[in-house]
C-alpha positions in Angstrom: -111.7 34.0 262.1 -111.4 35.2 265.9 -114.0 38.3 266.8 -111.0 39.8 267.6 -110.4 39.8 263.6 -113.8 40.4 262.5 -114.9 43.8 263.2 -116.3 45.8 260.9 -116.3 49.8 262.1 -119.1 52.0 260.5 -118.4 55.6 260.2 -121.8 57.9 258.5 -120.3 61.0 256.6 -122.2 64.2 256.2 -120.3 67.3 255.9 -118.3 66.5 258.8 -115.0 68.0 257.4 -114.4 69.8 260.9 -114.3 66.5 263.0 -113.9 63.8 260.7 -110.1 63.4 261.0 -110.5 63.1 265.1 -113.0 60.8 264.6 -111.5 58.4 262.2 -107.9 58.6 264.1 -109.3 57.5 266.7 -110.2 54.4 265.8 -106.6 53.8 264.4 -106.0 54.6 267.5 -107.3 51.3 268.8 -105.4 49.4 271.3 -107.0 46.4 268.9 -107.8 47.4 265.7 -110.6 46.1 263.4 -110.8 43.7 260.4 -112.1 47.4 258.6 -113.4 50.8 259.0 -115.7 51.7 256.7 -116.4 55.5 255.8 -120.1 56.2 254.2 -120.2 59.6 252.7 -124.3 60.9 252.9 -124.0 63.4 250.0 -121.5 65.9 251.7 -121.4 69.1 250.2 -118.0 70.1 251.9 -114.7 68.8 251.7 -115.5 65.6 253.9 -114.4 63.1 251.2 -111.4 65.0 250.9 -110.5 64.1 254.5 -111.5 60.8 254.5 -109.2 60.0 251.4 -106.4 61.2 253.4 -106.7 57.7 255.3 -106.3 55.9 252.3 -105.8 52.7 252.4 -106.7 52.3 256.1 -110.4 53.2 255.3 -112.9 52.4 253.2 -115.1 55.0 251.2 -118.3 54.6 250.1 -119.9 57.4 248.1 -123.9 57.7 247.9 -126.7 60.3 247.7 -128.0 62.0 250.7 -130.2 59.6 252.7 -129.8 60.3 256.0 -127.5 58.7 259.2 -129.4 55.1 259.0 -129.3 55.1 254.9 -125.2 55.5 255.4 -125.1 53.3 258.3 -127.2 50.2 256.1 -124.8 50.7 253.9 -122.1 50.1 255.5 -123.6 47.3 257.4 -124.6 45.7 253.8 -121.2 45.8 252.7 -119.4 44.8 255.8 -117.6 41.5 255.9 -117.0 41.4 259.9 -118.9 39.4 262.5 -119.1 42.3 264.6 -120.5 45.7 263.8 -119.6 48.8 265.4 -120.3 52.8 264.9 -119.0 55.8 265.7 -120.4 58.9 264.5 -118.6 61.6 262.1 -118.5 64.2 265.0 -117.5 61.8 268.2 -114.6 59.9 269.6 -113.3 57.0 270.8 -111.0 56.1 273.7 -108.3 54.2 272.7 -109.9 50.9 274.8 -113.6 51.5 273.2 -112.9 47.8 270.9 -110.9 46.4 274.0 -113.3 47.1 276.5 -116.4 46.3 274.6 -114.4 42.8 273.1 -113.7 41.8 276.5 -117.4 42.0 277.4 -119.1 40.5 274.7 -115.9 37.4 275.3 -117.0 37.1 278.7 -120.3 35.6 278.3 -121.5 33.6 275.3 -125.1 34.4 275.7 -124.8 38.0 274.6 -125.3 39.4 271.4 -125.1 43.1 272.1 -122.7 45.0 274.6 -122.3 48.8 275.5 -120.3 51.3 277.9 -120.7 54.7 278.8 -120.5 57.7 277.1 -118.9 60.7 278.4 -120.8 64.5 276.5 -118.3 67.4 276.1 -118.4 70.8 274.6 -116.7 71.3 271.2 -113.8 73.7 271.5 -114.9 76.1 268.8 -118.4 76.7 270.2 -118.6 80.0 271.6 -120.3 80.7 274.8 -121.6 77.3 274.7 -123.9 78.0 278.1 -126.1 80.5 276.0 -126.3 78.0 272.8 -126.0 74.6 274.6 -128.4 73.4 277.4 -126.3 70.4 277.7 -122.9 70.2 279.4 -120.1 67.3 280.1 -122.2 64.7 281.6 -121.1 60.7 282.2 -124.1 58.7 281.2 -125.1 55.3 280.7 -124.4 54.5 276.7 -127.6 52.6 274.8 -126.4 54.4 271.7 -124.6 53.4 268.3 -121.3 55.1 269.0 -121.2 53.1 272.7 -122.3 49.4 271.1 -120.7 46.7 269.5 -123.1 44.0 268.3 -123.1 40.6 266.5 -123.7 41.0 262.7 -126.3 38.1 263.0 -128.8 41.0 265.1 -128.9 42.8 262.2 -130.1 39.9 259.7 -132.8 38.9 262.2 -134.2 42.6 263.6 -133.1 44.0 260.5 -131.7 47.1 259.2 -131.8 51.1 260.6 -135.5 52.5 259.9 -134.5 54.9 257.1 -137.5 56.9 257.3 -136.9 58.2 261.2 -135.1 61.6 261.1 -134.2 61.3 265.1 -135.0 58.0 267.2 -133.2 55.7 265.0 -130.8 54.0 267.4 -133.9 53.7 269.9 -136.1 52.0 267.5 -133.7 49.6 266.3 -132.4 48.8 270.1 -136.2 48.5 271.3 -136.9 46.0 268.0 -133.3 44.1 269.3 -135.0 43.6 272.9 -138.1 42.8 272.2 -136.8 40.4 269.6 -135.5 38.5 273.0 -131.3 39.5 272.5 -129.6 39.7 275.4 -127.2 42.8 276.3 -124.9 44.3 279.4 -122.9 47.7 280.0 -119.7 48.3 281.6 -119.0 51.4 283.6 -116.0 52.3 281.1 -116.2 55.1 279.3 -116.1 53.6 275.9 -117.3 57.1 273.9 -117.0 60.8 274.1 -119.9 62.6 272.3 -119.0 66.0 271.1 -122.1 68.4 271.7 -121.9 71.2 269.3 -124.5 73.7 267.4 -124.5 71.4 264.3 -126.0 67.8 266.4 -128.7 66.1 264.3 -130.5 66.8 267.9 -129.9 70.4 267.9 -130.9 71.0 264.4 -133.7 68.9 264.0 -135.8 69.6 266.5 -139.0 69.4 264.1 -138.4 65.9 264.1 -139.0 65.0 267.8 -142.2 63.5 266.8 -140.6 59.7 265.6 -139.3 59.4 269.5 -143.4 59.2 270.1 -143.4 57.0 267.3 -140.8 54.6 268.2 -142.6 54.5 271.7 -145.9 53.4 270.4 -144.6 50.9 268.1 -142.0 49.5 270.9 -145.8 49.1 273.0 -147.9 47.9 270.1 -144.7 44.8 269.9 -144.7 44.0 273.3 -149.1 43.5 273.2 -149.0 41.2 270.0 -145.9 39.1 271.7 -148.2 39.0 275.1 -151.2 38.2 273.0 -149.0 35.4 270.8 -148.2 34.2 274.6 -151.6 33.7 275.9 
């Protein structure tokens, strides 16, 4: 099987019945479309699983108890049969070239493992006065996030899985564990994600949990030490 054939799309679900349709039509939208898309509903309370049904039998639903964006995510991942993984959050979307873009990458060197493009912020259409409630505005910016990615399943069984106990920082950690684990990545320039900033962003409403970015720092500098020390 071709990677071309073998990609397994990841989609968390938490209450996301406002945006999830977008999200999951875009990926249909694919100029090359993956071996599956997987949908991982996080103990929604709304009417996000009646959405994702509507996409029956495109997607796949997986139903669990609340544990948070990397419990859904190792889900998915543990029940994924493609060779590559990608994500794309319940709230973002793609461009119709994200897979094509990111494939041709990944094709054009053997040596890499993990491959990203840029992601391009905007503000959701039903925020109101978004400049009083939203710092942030459309911005181009380099993508080392999940949405932006698309990585060889064989990363995952050697870093491991999504630290399930981080709130915020979970992308970070598991990218820092990825590098320092000696895998080899590259970015395009494409714009291979648009992130939709609204009032309800994991960022925006979680701000007590700022903390495990301080965390994922010190463990990211402790890992580099004991590989210097193993070294000497």
């Amino acid at each position: 099987m071709s990677f071309k054939e073998s990609i397994s799309v990841i989609i968390p679900v938490y209450n996301a019945e406002k945006y999830l349709a977008e999200a999951v039509e875009s990926v249909l939208a694919q100029t090359i479309q993956p071996l599956e898309i997987i949908l991982v509903d996080d103990g929604s309370t709304d009417k996000s699983v009646e959405v994702a049904q509507k996409y029956f039998p495109d997607v796949q639903l997986i139903c669990q108890e609340n544990k948070g964006i990397s419990g859904a995510r190792n889900t998915g991942i543990r029940i994924s049969k493609g060779e590559l993984l990608a994500f794309l959050d319940n709230d973002d979307i793609w461009p119709e070239d994200h897979i094509e873009k990111l494939l041709a990458l990944l094709h054009s060197n053997e040596d890499l493992q993990m491959v990203f493009g840029h992601v391009q912020q905007f503000i959701s259409g039903d925020v109101k006065s978004p400049e009083k409630r939203i710092p942030q505005g459309q911005e181009i910016m380099p993508g080392y996030v999940a949405g932006a990615s698309l990585t060889k399943k064989e990363v995952f069984d050697e870093v491991g899985l999504f630290n399930e106990e981080l709130i915020l920082a979970e992308y970070i950690d598991w990218f820092s564990r990825a590098k320092d684990a000696g895998f080899k990545f590259e970015i395009i320039d494409d714009i291979v994600l648009k992130r939709r900033i609204h009032t309800d962003n994991i960022g925006i409403k979680k701000r007590e949990y700022r903390g495990d970015y301080i965390k994922v720092l010190k463990e990211s500098i402790n890992r580099k030490r004991e590989n210097k020390g193993r070294d000497n």
